[in-house]
C-alpha positions in Angstrom: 8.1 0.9 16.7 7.3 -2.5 18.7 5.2 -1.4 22.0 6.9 -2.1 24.9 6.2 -5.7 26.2 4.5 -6.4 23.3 6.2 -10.2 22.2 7.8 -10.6 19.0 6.2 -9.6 15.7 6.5 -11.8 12.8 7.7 -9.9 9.4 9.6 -10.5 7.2 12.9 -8.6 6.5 13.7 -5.4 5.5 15.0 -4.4 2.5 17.0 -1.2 2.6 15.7 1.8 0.1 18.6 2.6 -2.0 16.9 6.0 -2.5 15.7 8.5 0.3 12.4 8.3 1.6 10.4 10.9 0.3 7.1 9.7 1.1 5.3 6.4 -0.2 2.6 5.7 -2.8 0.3 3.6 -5.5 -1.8 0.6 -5.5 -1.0 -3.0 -6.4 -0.5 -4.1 -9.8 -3.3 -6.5 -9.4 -4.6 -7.2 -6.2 -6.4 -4.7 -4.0 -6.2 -3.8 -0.8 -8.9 -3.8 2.2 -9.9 -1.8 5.4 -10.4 -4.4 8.4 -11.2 -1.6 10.6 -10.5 1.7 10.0 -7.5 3.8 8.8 -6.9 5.4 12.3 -5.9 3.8 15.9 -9.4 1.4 16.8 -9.9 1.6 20.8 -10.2 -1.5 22.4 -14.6 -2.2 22.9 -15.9 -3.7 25.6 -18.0 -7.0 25.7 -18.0 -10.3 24.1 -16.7 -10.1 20.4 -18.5 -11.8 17.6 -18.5 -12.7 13.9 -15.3 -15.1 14.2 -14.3 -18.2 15.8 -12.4 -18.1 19.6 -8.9 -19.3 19.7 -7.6 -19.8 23.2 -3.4 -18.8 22.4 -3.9 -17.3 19.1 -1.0 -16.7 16.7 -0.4 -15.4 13.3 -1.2 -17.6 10.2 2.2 -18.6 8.7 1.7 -16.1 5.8 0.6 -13.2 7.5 3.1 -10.5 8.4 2.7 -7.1 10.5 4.0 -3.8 8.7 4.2 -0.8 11.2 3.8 2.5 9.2 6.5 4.1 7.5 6.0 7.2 7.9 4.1 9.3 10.5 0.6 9.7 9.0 0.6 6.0 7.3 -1.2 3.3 8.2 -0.3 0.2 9.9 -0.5 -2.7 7.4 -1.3 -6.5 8.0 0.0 -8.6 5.0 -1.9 -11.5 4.2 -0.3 -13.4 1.7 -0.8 -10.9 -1.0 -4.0 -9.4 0.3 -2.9 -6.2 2.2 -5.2 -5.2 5.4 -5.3 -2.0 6.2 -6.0 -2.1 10.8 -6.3 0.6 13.5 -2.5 0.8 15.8 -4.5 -1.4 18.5 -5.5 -4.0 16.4 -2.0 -4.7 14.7 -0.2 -4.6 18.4 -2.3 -7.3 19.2 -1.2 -9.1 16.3 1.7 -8.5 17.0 1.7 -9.8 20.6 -0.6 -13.2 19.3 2.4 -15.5 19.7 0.2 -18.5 20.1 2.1 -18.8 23.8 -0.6 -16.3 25.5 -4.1 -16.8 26.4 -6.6 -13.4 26.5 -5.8 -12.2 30.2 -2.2 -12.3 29.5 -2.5 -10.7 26.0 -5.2 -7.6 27.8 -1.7 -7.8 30.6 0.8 -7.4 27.6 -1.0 -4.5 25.3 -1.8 -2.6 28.9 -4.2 -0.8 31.0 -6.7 -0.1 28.4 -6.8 -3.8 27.3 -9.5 -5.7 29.1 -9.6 -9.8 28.6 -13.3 -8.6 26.5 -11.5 -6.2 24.7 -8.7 -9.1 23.4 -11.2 -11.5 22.9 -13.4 -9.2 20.2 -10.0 -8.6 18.4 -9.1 -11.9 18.1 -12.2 -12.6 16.4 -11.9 -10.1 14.5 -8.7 -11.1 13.4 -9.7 -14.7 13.3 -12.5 -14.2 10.7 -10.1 -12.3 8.2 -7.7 -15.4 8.4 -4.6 -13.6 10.3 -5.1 -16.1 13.2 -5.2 -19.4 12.8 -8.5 -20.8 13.6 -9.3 -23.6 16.1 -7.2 -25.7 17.5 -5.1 -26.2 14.4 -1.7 -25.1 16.7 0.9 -27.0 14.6 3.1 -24.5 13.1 4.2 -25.2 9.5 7.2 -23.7 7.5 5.7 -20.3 6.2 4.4 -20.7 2.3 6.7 -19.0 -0.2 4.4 -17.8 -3.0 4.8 -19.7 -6.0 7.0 -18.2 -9.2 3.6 -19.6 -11.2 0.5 -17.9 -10.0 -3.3 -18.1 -11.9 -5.3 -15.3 -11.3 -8.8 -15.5 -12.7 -10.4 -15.2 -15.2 -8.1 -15.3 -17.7 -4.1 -14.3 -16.3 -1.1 -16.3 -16.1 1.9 -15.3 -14.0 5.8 -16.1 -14.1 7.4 -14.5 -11.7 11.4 -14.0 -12.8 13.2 -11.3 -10.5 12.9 -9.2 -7.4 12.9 -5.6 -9.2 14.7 -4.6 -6.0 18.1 -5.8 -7.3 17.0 -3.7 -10.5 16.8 -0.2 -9.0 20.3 0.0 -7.7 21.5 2.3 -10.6 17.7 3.7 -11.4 16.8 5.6 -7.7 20.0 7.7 -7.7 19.0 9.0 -10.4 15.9 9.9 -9.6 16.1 11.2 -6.7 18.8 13.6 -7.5 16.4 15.6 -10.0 13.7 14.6 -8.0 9.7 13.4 -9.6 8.8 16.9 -10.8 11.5 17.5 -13.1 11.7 14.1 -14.4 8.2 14.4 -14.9 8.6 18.1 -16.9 11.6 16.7 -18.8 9.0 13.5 -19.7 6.2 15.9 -20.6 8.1 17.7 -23.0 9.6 14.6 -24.5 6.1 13.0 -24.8 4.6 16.0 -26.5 7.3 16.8 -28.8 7.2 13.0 -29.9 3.1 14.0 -30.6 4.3 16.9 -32.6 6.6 14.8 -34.4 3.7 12.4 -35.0 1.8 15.7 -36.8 4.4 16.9 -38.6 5.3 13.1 -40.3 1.3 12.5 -40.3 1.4 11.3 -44.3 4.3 9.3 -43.8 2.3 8.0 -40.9 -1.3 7.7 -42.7 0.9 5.6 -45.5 2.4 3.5 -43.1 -0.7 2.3 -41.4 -2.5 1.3 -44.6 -0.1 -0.8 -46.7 1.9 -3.9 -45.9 5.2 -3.8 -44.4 8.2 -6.0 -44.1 8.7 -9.0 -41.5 11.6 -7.4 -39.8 9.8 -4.1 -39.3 7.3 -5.7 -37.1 9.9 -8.0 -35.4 11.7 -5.0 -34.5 8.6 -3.3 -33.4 7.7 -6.2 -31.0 11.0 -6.8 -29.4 10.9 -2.9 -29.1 7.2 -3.3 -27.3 8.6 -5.9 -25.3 11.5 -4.0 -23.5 9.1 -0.7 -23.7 6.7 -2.8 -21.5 9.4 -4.4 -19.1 10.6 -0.4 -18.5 6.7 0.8 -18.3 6.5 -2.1 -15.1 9.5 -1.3 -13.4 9.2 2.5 -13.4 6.5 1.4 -11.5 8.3 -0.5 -8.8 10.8 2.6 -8.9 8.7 5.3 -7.8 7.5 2.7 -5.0 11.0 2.7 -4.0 11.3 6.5 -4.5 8.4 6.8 -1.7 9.9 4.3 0.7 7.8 0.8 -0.8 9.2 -2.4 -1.6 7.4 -3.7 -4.9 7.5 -7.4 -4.2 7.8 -9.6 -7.8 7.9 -9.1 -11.4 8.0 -11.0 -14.2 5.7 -12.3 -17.4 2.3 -12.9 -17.6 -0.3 -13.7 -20.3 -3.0 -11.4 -19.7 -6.2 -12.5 -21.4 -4.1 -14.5 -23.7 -1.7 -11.8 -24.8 1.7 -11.6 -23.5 2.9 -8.8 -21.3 4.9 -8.1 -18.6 4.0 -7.2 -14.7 5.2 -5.8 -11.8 4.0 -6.2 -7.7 3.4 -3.1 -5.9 1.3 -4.2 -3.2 3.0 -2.8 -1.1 1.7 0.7 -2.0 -0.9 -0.2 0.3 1.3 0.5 3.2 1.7 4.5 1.9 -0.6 7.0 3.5 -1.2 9.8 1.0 -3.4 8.9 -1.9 -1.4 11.5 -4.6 1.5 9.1 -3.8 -0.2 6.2 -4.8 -1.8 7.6 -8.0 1.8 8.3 -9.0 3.1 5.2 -9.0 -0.4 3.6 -10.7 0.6 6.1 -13.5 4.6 5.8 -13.9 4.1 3.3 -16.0 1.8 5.2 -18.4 4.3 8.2 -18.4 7.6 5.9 -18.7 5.7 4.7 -22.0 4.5 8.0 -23.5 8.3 8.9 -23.1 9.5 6.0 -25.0 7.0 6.7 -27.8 8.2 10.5 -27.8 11.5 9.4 -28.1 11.1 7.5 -30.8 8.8 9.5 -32.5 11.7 12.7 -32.7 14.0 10.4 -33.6 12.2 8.9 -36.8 12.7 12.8 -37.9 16.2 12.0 -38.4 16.7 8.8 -40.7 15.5 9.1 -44.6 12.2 7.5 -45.3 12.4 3.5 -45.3 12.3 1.2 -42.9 14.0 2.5 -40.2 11.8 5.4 -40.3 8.8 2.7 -40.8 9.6 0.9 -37.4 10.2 4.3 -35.4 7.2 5.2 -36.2 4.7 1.9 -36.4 6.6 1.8 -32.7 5.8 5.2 -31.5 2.4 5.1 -32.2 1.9 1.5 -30.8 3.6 3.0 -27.5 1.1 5.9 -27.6 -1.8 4.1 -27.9 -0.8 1.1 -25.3 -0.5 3.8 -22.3 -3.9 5.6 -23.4 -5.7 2.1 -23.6 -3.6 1.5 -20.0 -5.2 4.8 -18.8 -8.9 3.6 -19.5 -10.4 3.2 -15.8 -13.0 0.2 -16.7 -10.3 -2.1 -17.3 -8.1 -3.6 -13.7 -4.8 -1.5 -15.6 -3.3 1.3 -14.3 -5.9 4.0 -14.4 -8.3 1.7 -12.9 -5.6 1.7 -10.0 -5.0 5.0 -9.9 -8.6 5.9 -10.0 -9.3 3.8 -6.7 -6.1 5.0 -5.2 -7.3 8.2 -5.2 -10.7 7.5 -4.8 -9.3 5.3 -1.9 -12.0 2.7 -1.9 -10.8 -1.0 -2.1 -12.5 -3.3 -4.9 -13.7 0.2 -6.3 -14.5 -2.1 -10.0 -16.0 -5.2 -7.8 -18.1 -3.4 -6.0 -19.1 -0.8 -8.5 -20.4 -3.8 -10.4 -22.3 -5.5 -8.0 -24.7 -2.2 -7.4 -25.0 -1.8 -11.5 -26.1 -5.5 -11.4 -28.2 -5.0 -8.5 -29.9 -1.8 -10.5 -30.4 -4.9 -13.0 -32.0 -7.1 -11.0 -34.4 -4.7 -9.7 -35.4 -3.7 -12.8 -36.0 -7.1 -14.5 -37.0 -8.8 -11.0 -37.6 -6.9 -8.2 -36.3 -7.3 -4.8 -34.1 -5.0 -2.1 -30.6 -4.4 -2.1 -28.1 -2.5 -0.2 -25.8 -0.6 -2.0 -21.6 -1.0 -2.3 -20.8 2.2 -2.7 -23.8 5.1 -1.5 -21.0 7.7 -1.4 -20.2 7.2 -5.1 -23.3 8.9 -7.7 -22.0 7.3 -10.4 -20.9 3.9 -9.0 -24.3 2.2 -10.8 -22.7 3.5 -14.4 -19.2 3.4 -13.8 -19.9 -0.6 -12.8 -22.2 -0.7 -15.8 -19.2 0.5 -17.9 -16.8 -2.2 -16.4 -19.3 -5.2 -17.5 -19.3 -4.0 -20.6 -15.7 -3.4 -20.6 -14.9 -6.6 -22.3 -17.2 -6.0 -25.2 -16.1 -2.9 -26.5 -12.3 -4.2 -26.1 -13.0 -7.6 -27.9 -15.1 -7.3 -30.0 -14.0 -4.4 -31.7 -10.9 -5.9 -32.0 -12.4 -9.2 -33.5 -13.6 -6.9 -36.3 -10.4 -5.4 -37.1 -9.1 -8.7 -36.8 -11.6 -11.2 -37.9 -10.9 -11.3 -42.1 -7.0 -11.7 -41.0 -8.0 -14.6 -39.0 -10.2 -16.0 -41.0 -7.2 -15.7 -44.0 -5.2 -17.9 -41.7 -7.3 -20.9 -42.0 -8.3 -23.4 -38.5 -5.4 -22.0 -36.4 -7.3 -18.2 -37.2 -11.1 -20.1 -36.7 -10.3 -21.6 -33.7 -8.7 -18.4 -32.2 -12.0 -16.6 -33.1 -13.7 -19.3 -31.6 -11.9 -19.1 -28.4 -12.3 -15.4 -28.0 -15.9 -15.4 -28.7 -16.5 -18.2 -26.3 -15.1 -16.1 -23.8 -17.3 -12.8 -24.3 -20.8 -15.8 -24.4 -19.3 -17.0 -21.0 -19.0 -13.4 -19.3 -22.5 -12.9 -20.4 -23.4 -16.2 -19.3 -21.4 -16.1 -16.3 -23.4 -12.3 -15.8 -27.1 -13.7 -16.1 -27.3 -16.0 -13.8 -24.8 -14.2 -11.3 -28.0 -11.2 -11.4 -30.8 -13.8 -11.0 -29.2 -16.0 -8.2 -28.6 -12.2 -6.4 -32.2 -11.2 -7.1 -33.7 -14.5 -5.9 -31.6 -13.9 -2.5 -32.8 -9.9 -1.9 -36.3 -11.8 -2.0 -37.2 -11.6 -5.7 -40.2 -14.3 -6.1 -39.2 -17.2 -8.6 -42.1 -16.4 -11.3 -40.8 -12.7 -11.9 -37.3 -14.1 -12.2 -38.6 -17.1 -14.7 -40.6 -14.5 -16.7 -37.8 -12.0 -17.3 -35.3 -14.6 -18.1 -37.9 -16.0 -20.8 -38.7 -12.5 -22.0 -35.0 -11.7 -22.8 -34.2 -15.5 -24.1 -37.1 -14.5 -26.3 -35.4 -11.2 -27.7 -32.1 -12.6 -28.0 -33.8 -15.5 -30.2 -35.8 -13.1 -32.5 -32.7 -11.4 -33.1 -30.7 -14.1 -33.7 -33.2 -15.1 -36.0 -34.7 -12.3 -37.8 -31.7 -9.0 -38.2 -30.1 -9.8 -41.1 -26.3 -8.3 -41.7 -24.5 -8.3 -44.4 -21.6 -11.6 -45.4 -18.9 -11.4 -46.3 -15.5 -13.2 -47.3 -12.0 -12.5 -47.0 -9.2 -13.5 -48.6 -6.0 -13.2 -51.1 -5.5 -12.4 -54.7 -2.3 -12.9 -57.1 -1.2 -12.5 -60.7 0.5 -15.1 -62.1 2.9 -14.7 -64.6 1.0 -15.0 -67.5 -1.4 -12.0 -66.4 -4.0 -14.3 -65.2 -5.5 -12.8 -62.0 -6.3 -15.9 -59.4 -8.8 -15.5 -56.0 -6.7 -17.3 -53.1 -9.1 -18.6 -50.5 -7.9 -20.5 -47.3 -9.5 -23.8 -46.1 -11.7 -23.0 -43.5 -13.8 -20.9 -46.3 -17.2 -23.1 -47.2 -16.4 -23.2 -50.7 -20.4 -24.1 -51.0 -20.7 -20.0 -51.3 -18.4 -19.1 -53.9 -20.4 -19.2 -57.4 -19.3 -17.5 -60.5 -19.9 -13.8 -61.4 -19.9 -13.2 -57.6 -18.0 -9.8 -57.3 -14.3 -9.5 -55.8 -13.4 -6.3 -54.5 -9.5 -6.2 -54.4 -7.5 -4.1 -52.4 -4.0 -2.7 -50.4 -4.5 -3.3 -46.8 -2.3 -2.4 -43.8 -2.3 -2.7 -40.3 -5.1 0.7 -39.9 -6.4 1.1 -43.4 -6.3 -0.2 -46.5 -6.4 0.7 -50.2 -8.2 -0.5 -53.3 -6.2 -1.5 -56.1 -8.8 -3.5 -58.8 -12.0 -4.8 -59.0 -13.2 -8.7 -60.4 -15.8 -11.3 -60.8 -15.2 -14.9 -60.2 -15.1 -16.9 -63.5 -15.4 -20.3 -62.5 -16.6 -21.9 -59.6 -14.3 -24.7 -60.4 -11.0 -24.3 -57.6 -7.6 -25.7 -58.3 -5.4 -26.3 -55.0 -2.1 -24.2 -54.8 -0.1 -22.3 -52.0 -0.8 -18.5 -51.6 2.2 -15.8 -50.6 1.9 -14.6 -46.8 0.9 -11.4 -48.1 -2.0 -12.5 -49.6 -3.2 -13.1 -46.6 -1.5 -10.3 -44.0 -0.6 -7.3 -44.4 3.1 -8.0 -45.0 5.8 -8.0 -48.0 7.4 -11.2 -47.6 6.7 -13.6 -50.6 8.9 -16.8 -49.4 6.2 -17.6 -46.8 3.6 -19.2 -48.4 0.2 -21.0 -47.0 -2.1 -23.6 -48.7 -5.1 -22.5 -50.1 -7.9 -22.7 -53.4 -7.7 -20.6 -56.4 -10.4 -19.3 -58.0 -9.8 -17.7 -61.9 -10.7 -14.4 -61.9 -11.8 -11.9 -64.3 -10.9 -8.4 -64.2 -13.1 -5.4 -64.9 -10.2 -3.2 -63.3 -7.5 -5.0 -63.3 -5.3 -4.7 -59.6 -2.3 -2.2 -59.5 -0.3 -4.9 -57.1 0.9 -8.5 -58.0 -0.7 -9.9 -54.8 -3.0 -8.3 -52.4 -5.8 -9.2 -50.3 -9.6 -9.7 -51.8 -13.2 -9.7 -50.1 -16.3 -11.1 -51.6 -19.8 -9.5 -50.7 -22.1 -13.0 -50.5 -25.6 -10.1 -49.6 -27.2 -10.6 -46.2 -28.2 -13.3 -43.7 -29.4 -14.0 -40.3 -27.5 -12.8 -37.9 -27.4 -16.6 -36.2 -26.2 -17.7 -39.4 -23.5 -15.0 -39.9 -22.0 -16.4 -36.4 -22.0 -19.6 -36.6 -20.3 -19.7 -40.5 -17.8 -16.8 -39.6 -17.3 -18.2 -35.6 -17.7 -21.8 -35.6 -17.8 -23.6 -38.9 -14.5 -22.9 -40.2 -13.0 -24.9 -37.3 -14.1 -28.1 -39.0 -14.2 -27.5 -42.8 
């Protein structure tokens, strides 16, 4: 598809499609694509370009590739790196012909009669200011970058990059493609909702799973399970990209806001015209794993109950609940991608933010701004969703987490720590991002001062005036003798504990937990020991054992289990009080 005298094109080589091509489809796993002109064939325009710098013999940067469509009604695609532009058929056959040996009037000679020397020149600034050129007289050709197996990508994601998922497909596409999507897509339908019927049919073997403690192997089995259920869930995404004629680029492991996981490039579904196509491949993943967790959950019918039937299901329900988080739009995961895939806007979540920040900064500060997305009704609260996002992920996952953590002493404070620092920095990071954007759509400084001072102000009156409840979690065990001992972990200020303070003692499990006994402290007087694991976590094992202070308890219902975990209710405080002794002091007691 090279016009005719057009030079050589720089791109890198093909990779045969083990599979026929059927079409092409989804987004990339992470980055997003853009538009540099439009989507259809951009005529030559007369006069003197502007907006980028003039290069006399341009040529392509030395990671910059040209991808001609790959199939009739696709695009043509200019690869930057791993930025993917999307350019009219003019504008990539002059990138094509930029071999840095031709100057404009041979380049308008080259692409043809409806070139002129005007025409080239407002192309290659177009071309020059989205960094496909190289600008200037910087001419010396280097090696071309390989991109690095260890990749940051901010704010908060660490990528390894271990195979090229190609070499994995080999025995996957024939399979696929002799059924075909739809009925591998029926036969994982039915598999995914008989799994939830299995789910209903064991639901109190399922409601007693999730609220009592379980065995160490059960939940190592569960998360080596999780782990090959989540390499599968990435490369079924780089499998229906092959399906539809794509070449998924990398995969490998990644900590994604400091949990492990795995991922898989698709950026190359950039280069697939129809958006349906696309949205199938964002969403393979999503279906791969609801198949997996029907699977599993049909076959925990089978064993008798016990642990087998334990893990089956603790893993079925996990896998369920992964893809439907994975499906939540606000988050860059796969129905985010699938949402701006078929929305086809680029930086849908970017730009859906800036205009609910800008609604922000008008309101608190005035000014004028021009909107990202006018087409888009709800792009002000769909961005306004996305910044909060992270709030309604974390910290509702610090409270179901936070008395664990806290059991586990400094390790569990500073993790708390860590992930609270993170939510004050997006906020942070949020504030001053909205005031330095007001200030520049010509918001006047004393507006911006006395907002910022009126919400300071709020945030300080409720820091220091709502009062919430305290509390304090920890472990309880009876010792041979009957006695019935309160096991508390380092980082608890001791300072609190005073006797006749009630203990409320209880069964607890991953999703729910169980009262057993009630108590009052007897003696504020601690004795240092070592507590059982499941004191502390919602596990059986009793030859793991962490140090901790006991506390003699006395029993007004004395607990139905040897060990178990405890809570004392301390009554209320502020609420700046509550976070700094749950966040921050027990990192240094």
């Amino acid at each position: 598809m090279t016009p005719g005298g057009a030079g050589p094109r720089r791109s890198p080589p093909r990779v045969p499609a083990p599979a026929p091509v059927l079409g092409r489809s989804r987004v990339p796993e992470r980055p997003e694509g853009e538009t540099l002109t439009s989507d259809t064939a951009v005529a030559p325009q007369e006069g003197n370009g502007t907006g980028g710098e003039y290069v006399s013999r341009p040529r392509l940067a030395d990671d910059v590739f040209v991808h001609p469509p790959i199939s009739v009604d696709a695009p043509w695609i200019i690869q930057r790196g791993e930025h993917y532009l999307r350019v009219g058929a003019d504008l990539a056959r002059l990138a094509q012909a930029a071999d840095g040996t031709r100057g404009h009037e041979e380049l308008a000679a080259v692409l043809g009669a409806r070139w002129t020397t005007a025409a080239v020149d407002t192309g290659v600034r177009k071309l020059v200011a989205a960094k496909v050129f190289h600008g200037g007289a910087d001419m010396h050709r280097s090696a071309p970058r390989r991109l690095p197996r260890l990749k940051v990508v901010p704010p908060l994601t660490v990528q390894l990059t271990v195979v090229h998922p190609q070499r994995l497909l080999s025995g996957v596409l024939p399979a696929m493609a002799l059924l075909g999507l739809k009925r591998w897509g029926v036969i994982g339908a039915l598999l995914a909702a008989g799994g939830l019927a299995a789910l209903a049919g064991l639901g109190p073997e399922l409601s007693g799973l999730l609220g009592r403690p379980l065995p160490l192997s059960v939940y190592a089995g569960v998360i080596v399970a999780m782990l090959v259920a989540s390499a599968l869930h990435e490369l079924s995404h780089a499998a229906v990209l092959a399906y539809y004629g794509g070449r998924p680029s990398r995969m490998g492991v990644m900590l994604f806001y400091l949990s492990p996981a795995f991922f898989c490039d698709v950026s190359d579904g950039w280069r697939l015209s129809r958006n349906e196509q696309r949205v199938r491949v964002s969403l393979a993943g999503i279906a791969t794993q609801w198949v997996i967790a029907g699977s599993a959950a049909l076959a925990a019918l089978v064993p008798p109950p016990g642990r087998w039937q334990d893990g089956l299901l603790l893993f079925a329900t996990a896998c369920y609940l992964g893809g439907t988080v994975n499906l939540l739009p606000v988050v860059r995961l796969d129905g985010y991608l699938a949402l701006m895939s078929h929305l086809d806007i680029p930086h849908l979540r970017d730009r859906a933010m800036a205009d609910a920040r800008h609604r922000i900064a008008r309101l608190l500060y005035g000014g004028r701004y021009r909107p990202e997305l006018p087409q888009l009704r709800w792009a002000v609260a769909f961005g306004l969703a996305c910044m909060a996002a992270p709030l309604f992920i974390v910290i509702p996952a610090l409270g179901n987490f936070a008395s664990l953590l806290q059991r586990m002493g400094t390790a569990g404070a500073i993790l708390m720590v860590c992930a609270s620092g993170y939510l004050i920095w997006l906020l942070v990071r949020g504030v001053v991002r909205t005031a330095v954007e007001a200030r520049t759509a010509g918001a006047t400084r004393w507006r911006i001062a006395l907002s910022a001072t009126a919400v300071t102000a709020a945030v300080v009156c409720a820091l220091l005036f709502v009062r919430i409840p305290c509390t304090v979690a920890g472990g309880y065990t009876v010792r041979d003798g009957g006695q019935v001992e309160l096991l508390l972990p380092s980082s608890v200020d001791r300072s609190v504990i005073h006797a006749g303070t009630a203990v409320h003692l209880y069964r607890a499990g991953l999703m729910g937990r169980t009262t057993t006994g009630e108590a009052v402290i007897g003696s504020e007087r601690s004795t240092a020991t070592t507590a059982p694991l499941s004191a502390f976590a919602p596990v059986t094992s009793t030859t793991l054992s962490l140090p901790a202070a006991a506390y003699p308890l006395i029993t007004t219902r004395p607990p139905s289990d040897r060990t178990g975990n405890a809570q004392l209710a301390l009554g209320k405080s502020t609420l700046a009080h509550w976070l700094y002794d749950t966040y921050l002091a027990p990192c240094w007691r």
